[in-house]
C-alpha positions as CSV (number, residue, x, y, z in Angstrom):
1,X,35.8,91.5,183.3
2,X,33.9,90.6,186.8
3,X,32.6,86.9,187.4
4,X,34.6,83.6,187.1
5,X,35.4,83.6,183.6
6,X,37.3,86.9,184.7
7,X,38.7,85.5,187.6
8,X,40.3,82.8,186.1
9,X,41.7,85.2,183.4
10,X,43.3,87.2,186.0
11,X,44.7,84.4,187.7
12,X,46.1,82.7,184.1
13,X,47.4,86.3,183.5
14,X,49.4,86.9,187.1
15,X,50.7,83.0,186.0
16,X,52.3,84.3,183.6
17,X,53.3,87.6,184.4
18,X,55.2,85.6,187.2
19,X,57.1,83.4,184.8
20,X,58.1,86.3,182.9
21,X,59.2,88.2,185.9
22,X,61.6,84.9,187.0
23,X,62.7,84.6,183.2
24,X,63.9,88.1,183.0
25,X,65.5,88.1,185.9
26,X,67.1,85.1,184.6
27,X,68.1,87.0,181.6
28,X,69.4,89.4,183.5
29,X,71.9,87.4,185.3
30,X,72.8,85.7,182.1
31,X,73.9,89.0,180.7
32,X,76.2,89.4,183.7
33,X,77.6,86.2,182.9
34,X,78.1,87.2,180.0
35,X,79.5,90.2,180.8
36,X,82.3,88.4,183.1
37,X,83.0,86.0,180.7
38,X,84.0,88.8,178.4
39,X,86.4,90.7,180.5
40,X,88.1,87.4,181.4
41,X,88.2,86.3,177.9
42,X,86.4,82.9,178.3
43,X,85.5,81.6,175.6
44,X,83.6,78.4,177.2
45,X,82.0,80.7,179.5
46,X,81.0,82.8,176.9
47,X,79.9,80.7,175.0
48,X,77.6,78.9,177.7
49,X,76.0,82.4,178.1
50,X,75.5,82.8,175.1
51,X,73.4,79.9,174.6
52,X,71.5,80.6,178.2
53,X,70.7,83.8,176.8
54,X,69.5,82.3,173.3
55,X,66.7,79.8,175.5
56,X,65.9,82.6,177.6
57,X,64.9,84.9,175.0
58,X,63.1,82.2,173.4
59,X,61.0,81.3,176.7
60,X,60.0,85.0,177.2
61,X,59.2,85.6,173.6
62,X,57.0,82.0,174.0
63,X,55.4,83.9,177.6
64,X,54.8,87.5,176.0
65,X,52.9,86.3,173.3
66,X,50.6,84.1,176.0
67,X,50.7,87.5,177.9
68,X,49.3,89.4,175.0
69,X,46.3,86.7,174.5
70,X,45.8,86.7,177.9
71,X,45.1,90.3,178.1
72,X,43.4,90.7,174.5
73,X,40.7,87.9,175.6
74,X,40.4,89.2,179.0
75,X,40.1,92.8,178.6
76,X,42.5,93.8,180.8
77,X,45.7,96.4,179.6
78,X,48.5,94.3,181.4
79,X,51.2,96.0,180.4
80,X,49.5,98.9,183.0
81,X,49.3,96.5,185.9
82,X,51.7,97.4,188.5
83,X,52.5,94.0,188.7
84,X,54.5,94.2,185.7
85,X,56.4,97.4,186.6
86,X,59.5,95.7,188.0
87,X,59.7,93.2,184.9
88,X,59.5,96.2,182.3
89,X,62.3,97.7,184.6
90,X,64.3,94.8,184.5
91,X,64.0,94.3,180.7
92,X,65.4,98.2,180.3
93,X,68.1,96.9,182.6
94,X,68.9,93.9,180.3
95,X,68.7,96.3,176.5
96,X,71.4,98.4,178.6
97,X,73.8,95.7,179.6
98,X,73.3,94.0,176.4
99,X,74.1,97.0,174.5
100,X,77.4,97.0,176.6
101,X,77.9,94.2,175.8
102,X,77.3,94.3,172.1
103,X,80.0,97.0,172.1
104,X,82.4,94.8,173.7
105,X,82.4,92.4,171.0
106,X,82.5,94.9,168.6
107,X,85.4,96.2,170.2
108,X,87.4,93.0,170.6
109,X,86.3,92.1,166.6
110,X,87.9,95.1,165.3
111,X,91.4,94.2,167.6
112,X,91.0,90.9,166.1
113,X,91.2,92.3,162.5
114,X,93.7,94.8,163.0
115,X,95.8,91.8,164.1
116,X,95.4,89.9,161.3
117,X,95.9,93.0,159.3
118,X,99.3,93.4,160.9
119,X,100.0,89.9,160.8
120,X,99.1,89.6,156.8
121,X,101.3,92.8,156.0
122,X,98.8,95.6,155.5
123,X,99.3,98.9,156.6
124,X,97.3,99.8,159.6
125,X,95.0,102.6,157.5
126,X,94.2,99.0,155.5
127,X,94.0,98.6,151.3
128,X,94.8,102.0,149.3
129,X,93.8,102.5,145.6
130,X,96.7,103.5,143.3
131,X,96.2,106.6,140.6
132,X,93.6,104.2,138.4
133,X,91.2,104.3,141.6
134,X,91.8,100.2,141.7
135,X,92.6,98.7,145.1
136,X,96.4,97.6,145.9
137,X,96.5,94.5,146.4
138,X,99.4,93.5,148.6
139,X,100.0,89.6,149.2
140,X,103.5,88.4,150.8
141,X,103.8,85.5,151.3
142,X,106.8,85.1,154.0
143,X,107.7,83.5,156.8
144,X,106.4,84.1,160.2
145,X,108.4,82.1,162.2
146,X,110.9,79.2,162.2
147,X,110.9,75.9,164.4
């Protein structure tokens, strides 16, 4: 599109490519937080990235979706525009360390249930089904420890 009306278009676009660009760099850093947090075990920390993460994801999903009009009313195939090369980079950046640290949770969630598996008396393989095919059902109730 060539005139003002284009101009203006272009100018509303690079906008908000820009904000995108800071947000998912922001994104990015609050996935190292994250990160941190989770090998040092802190919970408040984790818990404070967790949140950061939750607005940022909800700011760039809010920006995209102006992106997208943007570029449908205008015309122009943003998502081409070498402008947006080091954002789309950076967002690859943030699935990978997200994944990461997806697993980590994961991870730490199973340790947690094998501990309380341990703790409530099951066998580490879990429940077993006797010769009927019906789960064993083993409930002791003991003491754990004494004051």
């Amino acid at each position: 599109m060539s005139g003002p009306l284009g101009s203006d278009f272009d100018t509303a676009l690079a906008a908000v490519m820009g904000d995108l660009a800071r947000e998912v760099d922001a994104l990015h850093a609050s996935l190292v937080e994250e990160r941190m947090a989770l090998d040092q075990a802190d919970s408040a920390a984790l818990e404070a990235a967790g949140r950061t993460k939750s607005d940022l994801l909800d700011r760039i999903e809010k920006l995209e979706v102006e992106r997208r009009q943007l570029s449908d009313a205008s015309g122009i195939d943003s998502l081409n525009d070498p402008r947006w090369a080091h954002t789309l980079d950076r967002l690859r950046e943030c699935r990978q360390l997200n994944e990461v640290n997806g697993r980590i949770v994961g991870q730490r969630i199973g340790q947690v249930r094998q501990a309380l598996a341990l703790i409530s008396g099951e066998g580490p393989a879990g429940s077993t089904y006797g010769p009927d095919g019906v789960a064993k059902v083993r409930l002791r109730s003991a003491m754990l420890a004494q004051v």
